[in-house]
Backbone and ligand atoms as CSV (ligand in chain L), in Angstrom:
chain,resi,resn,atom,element,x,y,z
A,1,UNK,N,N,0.825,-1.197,0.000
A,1,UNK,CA,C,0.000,0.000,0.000
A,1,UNK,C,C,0.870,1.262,0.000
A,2,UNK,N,N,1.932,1.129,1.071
A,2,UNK,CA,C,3.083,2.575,1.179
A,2,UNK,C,C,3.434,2.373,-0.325
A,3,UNK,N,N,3.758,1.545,-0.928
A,3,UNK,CA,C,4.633,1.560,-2.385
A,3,UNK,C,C,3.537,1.873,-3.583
A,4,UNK,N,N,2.751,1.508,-3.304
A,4,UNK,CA,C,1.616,2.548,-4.307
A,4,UNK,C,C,1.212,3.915,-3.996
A,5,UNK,N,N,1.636,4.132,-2.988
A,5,UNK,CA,C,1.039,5.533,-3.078
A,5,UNK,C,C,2.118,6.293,-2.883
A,6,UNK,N,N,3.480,5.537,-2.789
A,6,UNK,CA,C,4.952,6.779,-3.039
A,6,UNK,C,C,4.979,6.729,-5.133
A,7,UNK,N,N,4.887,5.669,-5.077
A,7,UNK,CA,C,4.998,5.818,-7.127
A,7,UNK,C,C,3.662,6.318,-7.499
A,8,UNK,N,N,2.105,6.563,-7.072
A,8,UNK,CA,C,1.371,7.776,-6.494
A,8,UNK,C,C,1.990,9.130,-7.061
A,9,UNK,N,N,2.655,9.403,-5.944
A,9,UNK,CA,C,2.831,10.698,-5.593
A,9,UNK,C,C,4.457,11.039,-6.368
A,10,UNK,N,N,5.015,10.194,-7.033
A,10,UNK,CA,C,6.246,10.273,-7.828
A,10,UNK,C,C,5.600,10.344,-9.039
A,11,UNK,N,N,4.785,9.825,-9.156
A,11,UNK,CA,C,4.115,10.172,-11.009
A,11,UNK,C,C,4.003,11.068,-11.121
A,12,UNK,N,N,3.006,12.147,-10.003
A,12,UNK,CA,C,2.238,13.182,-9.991
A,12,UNK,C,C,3.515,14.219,-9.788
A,13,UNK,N,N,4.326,14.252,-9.177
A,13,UNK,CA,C,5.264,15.048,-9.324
A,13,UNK,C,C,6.094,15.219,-10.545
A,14,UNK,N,N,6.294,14.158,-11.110
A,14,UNK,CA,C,6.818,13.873,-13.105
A,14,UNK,C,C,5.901,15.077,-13.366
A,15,UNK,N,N,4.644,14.350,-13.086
A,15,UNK,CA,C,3.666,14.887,-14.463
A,15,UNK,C,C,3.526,16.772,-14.111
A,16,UNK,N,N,3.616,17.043,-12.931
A,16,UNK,CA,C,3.927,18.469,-12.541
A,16,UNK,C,C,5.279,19.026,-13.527
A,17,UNK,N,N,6.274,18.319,-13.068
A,17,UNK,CA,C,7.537,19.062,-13.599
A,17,UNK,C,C,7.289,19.138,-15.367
A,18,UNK,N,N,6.492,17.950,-15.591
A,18,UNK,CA,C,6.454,18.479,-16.909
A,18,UNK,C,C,5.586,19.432,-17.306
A,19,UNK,N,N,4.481,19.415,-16.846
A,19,UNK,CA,C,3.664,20.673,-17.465
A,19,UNK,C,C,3.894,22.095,-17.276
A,20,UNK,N,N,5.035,21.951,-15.858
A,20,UNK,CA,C,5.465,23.546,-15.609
A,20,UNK,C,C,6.411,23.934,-16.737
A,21,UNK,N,N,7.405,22.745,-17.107
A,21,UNK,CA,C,8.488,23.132,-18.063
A,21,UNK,C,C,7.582,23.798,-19.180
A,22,UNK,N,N,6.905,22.676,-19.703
A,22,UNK,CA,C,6.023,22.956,-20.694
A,22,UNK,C,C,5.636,24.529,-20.833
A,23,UNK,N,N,5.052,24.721,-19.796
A,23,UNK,CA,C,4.569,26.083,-19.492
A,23,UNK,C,C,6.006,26.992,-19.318
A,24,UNK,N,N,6.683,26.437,-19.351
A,24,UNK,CA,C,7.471,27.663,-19.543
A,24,UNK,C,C,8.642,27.723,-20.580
A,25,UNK,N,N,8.450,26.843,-21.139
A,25,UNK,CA,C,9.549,26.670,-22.558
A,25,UNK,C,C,8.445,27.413,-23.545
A,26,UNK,N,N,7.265,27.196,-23.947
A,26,UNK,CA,C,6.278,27.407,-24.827
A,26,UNK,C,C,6.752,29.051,-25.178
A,27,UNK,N,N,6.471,29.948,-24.221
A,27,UNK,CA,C,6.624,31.299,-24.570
A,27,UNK,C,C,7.980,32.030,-25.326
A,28,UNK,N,N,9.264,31.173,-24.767
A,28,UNK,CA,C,10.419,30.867,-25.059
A,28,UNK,C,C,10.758,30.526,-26.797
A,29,UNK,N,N,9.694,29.676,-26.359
A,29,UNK,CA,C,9.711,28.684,-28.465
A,29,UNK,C,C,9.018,29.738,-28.964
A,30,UNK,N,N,7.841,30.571,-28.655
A,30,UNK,CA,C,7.102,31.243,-29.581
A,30,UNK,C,C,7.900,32.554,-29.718
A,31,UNK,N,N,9.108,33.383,-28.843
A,31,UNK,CA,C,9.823,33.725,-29.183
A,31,UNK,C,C,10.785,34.122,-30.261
A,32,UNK,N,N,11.349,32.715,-30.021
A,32,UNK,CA,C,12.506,32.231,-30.676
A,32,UNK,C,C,12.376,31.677,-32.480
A,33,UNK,N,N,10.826,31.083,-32.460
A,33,UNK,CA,C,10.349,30.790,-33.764
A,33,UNK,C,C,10.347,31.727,-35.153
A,34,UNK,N,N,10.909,31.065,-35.807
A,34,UNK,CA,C,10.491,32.198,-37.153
A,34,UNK,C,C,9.222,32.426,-37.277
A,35,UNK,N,N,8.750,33.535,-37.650
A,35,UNK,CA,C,7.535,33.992,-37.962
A,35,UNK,C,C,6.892,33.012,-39.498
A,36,UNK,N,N,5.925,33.040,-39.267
A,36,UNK,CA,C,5.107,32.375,-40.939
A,36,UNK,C,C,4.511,33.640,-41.268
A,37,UNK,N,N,4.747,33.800,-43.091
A,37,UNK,CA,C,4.386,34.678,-43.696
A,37,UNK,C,C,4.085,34.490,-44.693
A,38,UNK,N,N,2.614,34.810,-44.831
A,38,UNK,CA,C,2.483,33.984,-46.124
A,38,UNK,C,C,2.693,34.573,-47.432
A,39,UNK,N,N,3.669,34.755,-48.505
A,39,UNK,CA,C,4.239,35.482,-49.391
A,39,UNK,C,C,3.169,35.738,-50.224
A,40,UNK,N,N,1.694,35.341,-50.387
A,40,UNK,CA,C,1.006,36.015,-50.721
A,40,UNK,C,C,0.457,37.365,-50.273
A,41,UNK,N,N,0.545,37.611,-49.119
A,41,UNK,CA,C,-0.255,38.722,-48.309
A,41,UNK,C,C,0.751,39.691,-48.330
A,42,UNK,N,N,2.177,39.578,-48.983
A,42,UNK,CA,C,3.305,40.416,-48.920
A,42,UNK,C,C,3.335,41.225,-50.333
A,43,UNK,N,N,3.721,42.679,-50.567
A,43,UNK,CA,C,3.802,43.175,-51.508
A,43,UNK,C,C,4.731,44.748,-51.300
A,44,UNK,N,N,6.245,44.330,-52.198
A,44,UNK,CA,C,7.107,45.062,-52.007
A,44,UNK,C,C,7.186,46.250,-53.316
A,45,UNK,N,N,7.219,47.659,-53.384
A,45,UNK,CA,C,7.274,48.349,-54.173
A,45,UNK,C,C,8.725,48.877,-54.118
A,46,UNK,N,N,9.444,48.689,-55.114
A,46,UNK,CA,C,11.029,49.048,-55.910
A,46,UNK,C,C,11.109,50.217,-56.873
A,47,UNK,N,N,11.211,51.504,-56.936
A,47,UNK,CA,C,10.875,52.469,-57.959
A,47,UNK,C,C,11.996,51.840,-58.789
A,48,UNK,N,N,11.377,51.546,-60.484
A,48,UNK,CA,C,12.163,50.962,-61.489
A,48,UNK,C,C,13.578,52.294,-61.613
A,49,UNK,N,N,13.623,53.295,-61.115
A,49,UNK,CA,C,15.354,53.745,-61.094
A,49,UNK,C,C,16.293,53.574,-60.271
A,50,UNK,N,N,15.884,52.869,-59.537
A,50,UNK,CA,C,16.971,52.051,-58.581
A,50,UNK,C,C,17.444,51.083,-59.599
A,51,UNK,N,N,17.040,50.620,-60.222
A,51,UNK,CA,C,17.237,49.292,-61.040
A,51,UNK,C,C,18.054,49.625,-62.199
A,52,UNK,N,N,19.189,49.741,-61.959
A,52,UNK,CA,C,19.915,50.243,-63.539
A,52,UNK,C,C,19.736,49.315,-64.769
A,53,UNK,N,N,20.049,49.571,-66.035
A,53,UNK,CA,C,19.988,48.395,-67.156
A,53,UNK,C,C,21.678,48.160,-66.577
A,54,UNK,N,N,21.266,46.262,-66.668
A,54,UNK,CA,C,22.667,45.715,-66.447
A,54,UNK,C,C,22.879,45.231,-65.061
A,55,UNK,N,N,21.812,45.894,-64.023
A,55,UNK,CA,C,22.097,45.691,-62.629
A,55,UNK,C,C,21.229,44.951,-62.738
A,56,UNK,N,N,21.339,44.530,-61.106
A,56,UNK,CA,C,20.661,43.480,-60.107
A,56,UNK,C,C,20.652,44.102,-58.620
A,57,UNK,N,N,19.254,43.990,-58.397
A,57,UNK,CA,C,18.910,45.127,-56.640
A,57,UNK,C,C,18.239,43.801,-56.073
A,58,UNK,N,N,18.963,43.358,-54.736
A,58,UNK,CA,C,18.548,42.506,-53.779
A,58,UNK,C,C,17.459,42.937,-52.991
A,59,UNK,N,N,17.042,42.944,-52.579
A,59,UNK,CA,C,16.274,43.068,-51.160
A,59,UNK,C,C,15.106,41.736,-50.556
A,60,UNK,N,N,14.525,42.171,-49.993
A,60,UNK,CA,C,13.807,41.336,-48.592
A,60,UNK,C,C,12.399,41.327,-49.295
A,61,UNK,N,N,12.053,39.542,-49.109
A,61,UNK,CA,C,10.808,39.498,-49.365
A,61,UNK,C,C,10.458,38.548,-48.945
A,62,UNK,N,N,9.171,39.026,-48.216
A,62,UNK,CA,C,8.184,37.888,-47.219
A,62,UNK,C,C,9.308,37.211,-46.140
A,63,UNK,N,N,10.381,38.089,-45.545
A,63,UNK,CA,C,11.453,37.209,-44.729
A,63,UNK,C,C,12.276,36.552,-45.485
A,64,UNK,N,N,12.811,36.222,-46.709
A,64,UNK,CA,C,13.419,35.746,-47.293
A,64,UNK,C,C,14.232,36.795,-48.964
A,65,UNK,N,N,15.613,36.017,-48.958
A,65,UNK,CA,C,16.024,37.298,-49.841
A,65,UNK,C,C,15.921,37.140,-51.578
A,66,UNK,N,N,15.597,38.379,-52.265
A,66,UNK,CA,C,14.683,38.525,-53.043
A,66,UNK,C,C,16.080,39.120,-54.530
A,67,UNK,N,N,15.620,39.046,-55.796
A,67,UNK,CA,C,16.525,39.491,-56.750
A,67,UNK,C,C,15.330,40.476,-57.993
A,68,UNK,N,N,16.024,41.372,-58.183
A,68,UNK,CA,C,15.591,42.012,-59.229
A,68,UNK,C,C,16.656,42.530,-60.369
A,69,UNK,N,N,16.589,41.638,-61.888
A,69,UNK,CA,C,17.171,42.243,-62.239
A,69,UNK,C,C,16.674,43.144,-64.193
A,70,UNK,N,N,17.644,44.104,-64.096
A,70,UNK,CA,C,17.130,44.613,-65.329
A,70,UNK,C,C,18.548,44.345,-66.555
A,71,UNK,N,N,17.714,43.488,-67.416
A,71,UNK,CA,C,18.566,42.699,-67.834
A,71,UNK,C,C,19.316,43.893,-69.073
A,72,UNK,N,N,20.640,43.476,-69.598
A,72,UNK,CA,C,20.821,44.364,-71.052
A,72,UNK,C,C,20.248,44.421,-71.900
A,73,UNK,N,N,19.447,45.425,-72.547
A,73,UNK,CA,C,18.701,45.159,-73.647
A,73,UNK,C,C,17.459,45.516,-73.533
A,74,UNK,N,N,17.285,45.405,-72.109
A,74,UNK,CA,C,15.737,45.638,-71.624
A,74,UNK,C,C,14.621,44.534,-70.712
A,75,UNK,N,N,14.169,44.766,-70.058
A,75,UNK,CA,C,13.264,43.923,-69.588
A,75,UNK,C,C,13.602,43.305,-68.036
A,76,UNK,N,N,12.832,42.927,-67.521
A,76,UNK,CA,C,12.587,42.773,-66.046
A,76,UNK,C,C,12.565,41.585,-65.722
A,77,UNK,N,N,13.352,41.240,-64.402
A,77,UNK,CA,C,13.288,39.400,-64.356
A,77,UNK,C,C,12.975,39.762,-62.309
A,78,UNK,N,N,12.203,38.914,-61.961
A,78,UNK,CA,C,12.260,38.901,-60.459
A,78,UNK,C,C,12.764,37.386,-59.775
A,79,UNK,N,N,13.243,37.196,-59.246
A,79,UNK,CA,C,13.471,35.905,-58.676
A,79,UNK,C,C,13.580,36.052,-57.141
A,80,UNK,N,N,13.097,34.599,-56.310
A,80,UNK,CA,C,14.195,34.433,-55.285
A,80,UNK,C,C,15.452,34.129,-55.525
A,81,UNK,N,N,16.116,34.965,-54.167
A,81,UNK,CA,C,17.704,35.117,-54.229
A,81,UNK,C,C,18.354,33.870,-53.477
A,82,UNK,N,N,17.330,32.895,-53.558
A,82,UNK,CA,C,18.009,31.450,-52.919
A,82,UNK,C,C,18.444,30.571,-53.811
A,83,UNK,N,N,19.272,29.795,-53.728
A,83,UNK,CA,C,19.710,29.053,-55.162
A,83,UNK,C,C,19.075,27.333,-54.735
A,84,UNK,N,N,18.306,26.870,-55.428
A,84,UNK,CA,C,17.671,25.684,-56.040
A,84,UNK,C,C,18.769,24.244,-55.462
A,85,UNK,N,N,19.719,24.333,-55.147
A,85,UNK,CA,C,20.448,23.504,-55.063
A,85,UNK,C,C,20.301,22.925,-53.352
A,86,UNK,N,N,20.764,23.719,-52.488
A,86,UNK,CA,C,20.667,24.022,-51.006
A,86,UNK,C,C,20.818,24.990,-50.161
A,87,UNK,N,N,20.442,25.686,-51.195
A,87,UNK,CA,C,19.517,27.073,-50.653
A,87,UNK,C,C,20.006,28.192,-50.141
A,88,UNK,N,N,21.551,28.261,-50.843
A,88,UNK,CA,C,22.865,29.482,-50.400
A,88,UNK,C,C,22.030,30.853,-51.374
A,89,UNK,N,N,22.272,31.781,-50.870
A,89,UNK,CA,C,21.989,32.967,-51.483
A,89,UNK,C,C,23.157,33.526,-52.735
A,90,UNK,N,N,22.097,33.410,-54.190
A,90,UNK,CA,C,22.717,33.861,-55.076
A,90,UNK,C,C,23.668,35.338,-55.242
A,91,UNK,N,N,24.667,35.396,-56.001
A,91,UNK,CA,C,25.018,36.694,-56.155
A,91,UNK,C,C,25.112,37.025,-57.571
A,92,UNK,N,N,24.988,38.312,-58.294
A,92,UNK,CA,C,25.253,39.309,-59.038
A,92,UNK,C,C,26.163,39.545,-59.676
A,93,UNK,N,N,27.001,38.750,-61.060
A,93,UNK,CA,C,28.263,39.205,-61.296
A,93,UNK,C,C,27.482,40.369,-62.477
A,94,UNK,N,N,28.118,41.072,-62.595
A,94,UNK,CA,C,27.345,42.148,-63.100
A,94,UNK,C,C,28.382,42.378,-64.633
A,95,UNK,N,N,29.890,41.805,-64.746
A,95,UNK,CA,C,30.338,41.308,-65.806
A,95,UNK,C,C,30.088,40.336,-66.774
A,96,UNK,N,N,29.336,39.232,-66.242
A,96,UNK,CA,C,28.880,38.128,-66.873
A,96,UNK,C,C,27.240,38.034,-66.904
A,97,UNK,N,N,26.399,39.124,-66.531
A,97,UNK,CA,C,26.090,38.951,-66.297
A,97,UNK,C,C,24.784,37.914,-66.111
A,98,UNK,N,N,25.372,37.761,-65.157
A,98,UNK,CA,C,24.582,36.204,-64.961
A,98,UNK,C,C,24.647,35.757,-63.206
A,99,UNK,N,N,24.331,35.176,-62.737
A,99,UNK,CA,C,24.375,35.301,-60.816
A,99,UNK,C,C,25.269,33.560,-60.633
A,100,UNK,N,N,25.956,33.793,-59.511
A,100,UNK,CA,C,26.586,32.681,-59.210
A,100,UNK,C,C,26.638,32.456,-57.785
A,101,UNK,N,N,26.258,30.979,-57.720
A,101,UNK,CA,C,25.951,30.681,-55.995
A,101,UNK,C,C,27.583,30.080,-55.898
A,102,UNK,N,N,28.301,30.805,-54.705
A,102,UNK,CA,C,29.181,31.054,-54.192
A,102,UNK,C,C,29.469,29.353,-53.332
A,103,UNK,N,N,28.725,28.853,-52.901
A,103,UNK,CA,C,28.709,27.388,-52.300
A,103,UNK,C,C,29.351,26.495,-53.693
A,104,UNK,N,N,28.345,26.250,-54.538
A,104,UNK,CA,C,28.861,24.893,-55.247
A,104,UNK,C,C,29.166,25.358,-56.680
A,105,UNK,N,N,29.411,26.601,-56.714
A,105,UNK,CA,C,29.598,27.220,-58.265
A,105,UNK,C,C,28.222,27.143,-58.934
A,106,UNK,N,N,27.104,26.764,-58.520
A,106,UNK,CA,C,26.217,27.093,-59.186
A,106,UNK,C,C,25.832,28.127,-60.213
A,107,UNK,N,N,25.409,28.047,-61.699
A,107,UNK,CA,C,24.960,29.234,-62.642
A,107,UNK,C,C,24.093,29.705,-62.733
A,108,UNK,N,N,23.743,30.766,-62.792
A,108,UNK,CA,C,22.038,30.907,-63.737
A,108,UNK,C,C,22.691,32.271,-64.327
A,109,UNK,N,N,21.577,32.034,-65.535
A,109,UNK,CA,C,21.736,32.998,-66.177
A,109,UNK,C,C,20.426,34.185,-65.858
A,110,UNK,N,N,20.514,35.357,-66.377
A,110,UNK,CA,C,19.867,36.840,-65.815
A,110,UNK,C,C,18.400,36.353,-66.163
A,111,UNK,N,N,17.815,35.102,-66.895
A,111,UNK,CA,C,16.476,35.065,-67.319
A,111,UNK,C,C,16.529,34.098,-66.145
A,112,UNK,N,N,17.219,33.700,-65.212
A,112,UNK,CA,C,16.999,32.341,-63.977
A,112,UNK,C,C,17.244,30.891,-64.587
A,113,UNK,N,N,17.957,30.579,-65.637
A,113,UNK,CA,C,18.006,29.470,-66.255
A,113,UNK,C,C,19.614,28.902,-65.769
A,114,UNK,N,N,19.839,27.621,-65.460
A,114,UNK,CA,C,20.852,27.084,-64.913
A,114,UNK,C,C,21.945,26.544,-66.184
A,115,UNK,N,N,22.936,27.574,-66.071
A,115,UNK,CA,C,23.807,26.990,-66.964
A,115,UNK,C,C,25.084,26.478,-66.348
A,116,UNK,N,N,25.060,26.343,-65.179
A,116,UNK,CA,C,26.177,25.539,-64.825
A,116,UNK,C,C,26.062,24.558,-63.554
A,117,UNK,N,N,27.056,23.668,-62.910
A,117,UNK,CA,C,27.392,23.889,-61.458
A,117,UNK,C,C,25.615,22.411,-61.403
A,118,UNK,N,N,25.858,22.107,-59.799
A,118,UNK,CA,C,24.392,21.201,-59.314
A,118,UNK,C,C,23.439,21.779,-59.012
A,119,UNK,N,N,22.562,23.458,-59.689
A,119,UNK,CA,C,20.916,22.945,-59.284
A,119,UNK,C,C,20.636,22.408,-59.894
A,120,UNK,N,N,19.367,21.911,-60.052
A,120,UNK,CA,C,18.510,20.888,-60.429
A,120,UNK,C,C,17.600,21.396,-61.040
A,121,UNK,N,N,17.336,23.134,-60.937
A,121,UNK,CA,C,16.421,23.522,-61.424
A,121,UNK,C,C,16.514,25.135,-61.455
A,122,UNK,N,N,15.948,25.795,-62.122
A,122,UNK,CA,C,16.060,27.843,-62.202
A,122,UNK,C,C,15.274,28.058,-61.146
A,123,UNK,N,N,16.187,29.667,-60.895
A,123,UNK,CA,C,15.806,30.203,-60.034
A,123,UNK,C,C,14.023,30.825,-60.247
A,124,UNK,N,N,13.409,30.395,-58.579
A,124,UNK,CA,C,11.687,30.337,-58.558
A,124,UNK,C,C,11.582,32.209,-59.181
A,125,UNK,N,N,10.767,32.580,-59.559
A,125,UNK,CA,C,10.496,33.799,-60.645
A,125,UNK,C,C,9.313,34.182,-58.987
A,126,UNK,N,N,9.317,35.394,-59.290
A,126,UNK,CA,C,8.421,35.785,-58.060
A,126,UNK,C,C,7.509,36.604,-59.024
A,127,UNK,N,N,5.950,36.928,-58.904
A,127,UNK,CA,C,5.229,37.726,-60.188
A,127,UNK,C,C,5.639,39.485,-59.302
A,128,UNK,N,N,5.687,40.214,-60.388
A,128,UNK,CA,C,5.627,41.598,-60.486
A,128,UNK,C,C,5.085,41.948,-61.747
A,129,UNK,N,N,4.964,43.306,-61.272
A,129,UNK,CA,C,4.011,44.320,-62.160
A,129,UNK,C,C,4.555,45.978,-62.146
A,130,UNK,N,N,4.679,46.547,-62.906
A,130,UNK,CA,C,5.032,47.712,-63.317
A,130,UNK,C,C,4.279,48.867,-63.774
A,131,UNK,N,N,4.117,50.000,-63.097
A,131,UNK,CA,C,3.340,51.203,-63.290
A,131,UNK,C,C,3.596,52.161,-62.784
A,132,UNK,N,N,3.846,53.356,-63.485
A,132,UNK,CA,C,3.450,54.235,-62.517
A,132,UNK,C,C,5.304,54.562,-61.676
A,133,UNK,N,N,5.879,53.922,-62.537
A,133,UNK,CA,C,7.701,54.316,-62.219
A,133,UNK,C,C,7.805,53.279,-61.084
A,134,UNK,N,N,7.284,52.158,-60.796
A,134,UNK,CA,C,7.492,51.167,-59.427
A,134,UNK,C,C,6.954,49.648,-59.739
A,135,UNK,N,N,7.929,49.098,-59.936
A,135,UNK,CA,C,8.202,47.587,-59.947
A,135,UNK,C,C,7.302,46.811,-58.203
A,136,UNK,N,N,6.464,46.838,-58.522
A,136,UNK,CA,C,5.478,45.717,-57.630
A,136,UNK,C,C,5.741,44.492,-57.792
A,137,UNK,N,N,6.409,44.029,-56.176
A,137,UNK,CA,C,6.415,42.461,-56.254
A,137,UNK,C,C,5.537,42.008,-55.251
A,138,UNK,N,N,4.560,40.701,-56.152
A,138,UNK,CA,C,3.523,39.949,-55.247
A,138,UNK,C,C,2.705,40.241,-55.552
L,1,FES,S1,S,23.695,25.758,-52.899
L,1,FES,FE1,FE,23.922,26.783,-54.760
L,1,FES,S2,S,25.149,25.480,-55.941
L,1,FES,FE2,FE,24.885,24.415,-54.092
């Protein structure tokens, strides 16, 4: 009878310590968690003269990093700035131009098409729209 009701009162103390932790890691994790965003509900405006012909302008989208470039010749390409392979952030050679992931030599060329190196696939195209002197992405 004493030995059932000490493993009793040893459970109930487990089951305490855990729900206090619980209760107090939770606020900690919701902290510490990346935010969810859903890249639909996001919409970034770029005035198209930031954007030289020939360049490429990085910035931030939906928490994650973003590429705009205005290619020679003319015309507008948007991509994520993550590379398809494992997920290193592309860069800008602005001589070749064409972007190269710095990890595995990865290629793409300024339309997002993989001409070299292990992705597996072009860089994801993000939609934009243009009016009004401002490149809308999303
Ligand atoms: S992560 Fe870009 S080539 Fe490997």
């Amino acid at each position: 009878m004493e030995a059932s009701r000490r493993t009793f009162l040893g459970t109930c103390l487990v089951a305490m310590a855990a729900v206090i932790s619980a209760a107090s890691a939770y606020p900690i994790w919701r902290y510490l968690a990346p935010r969810k965003i859903n890249p639909a509900d996001v919409k970034v405006g770029i005035p198209v003269k930031e954007v030289l012909e020939g360049e490429a302008k990085f910035f931030d989208y939906a928490g994650s990093p973003a590429v705009i470039v205005h290619k020679r010749g003319g015309g507008l390409e948007v991509f994520s700035a993550v590379c398809t392979h494992l997920g290193c952030i592309i860069q800008w050679e602005k001589e070749k131009q064409d972007f190269l992931c710095p990890c595995h030599g990865g290629r793409f060329s300024a339309d997002g098409t993989v001409t070299g190196g292990p992705p597996p696939k072009p860089l994801n195209k993000l939609p934009f729209t243009v009016a009004d002197g401002t490149i809308t992405i999303g």
